[in-house]
N, C-alpha and C positions, 0 to 999 in steps of 0.2 A: 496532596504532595506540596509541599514546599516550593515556590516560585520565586527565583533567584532575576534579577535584570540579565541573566546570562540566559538561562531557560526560557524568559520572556523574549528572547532576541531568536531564538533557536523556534520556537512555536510561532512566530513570526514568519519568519524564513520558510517553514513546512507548512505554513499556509496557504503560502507563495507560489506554490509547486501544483497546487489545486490538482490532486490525486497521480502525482505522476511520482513514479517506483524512483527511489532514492538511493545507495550508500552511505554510508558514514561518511567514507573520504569525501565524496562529492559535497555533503554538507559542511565539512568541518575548514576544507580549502575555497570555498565560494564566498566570493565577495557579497555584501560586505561582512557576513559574519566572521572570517577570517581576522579581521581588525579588532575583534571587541571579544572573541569565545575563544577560548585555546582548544587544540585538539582534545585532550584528555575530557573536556569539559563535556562537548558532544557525544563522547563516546559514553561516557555517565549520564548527560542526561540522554540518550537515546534508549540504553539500556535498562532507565528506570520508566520510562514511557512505555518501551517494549512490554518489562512486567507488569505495567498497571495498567494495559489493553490500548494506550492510545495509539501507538503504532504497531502493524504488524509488521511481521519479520518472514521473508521471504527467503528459499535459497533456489537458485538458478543451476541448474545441474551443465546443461552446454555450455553456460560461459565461466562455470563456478566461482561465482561469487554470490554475497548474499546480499540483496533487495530489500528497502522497507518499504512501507507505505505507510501516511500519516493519518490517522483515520479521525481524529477532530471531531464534532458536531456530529458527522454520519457514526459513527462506531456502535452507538445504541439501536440502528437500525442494522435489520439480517435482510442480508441481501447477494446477488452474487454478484462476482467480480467477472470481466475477461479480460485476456491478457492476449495483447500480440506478443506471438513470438518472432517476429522481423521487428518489431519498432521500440516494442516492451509500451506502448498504449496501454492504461489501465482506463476500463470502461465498466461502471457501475452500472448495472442491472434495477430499474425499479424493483421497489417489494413486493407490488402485485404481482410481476411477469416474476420475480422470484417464487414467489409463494406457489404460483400454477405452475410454473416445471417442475418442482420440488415434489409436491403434490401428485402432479403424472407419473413423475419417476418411481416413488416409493406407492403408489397404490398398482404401479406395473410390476414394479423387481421387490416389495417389501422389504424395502434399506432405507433403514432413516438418514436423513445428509440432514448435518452442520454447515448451516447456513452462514456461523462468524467464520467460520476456515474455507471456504468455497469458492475456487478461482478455475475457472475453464478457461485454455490454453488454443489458439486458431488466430485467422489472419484479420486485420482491420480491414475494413472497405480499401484506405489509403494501397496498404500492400496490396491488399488484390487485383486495384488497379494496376498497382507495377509490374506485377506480374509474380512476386511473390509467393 
């Protein structure tokens, strides 16, 4: 794909974020890319990132709206995700501890799971100490 100094500013920025669930609006209003990326610009390139697998595209049914995540460098690797749902925490699963639940799962229930789409949903340490 084609890499624009806009795109390059934008894959900067979602680097930034070092796996933590984004919006568009969130990105496109964030200093500094707000100075230098117009809206429209984000929303294209996020959209074509979305199609070429670099970032996933998430939708939140309780607070509906839709979430990405910038998947960079990891994306070649299958692995699982978890997801706080008080804090929205994205916490990647090595791929050994993936591979063996994955493995336990389907030689218990014979269901294969997709490991690029696989996000389990429960509370971080942090919330549980709150009371969460």
């Amino acid at each position: 794909m084609y890499h624009t100094r806009q795109k390059e500013e934008i894959i900067n920025y979602l680097e930034s974020l070092e796996g933590e669930l984004f919006t568009i609006d969130s990105v496109a209003c964030s200093h500094p890319l707000s100075d230098v990326v117009g809206k429209s610009t984000v929303y294209r390139v996020i959209s074509q990132m979305v199609k070429s697998g670099d970032i996933k595209k998430y939708y939140d049914k309780e607070k509906e709206v839709t979430q990405y995540l910038y998947m960079g460098p990891i994306r070649e690797h299958q692995h699982i995700h978890l997801k706080c749902i008080h804090c929205d925490k994205l916490i990647h699963v090595t791929e050994k501890t993936s591979h063996e639940l994955v493995k336990t799962i389907e030689t218990k229930t014979h269901f294969h799971i997709n490991l690029e789409e696989t996000v389990l949903f429960g509370s971080c340490d942090r919330c549980n100490e709150k009371g969460n």
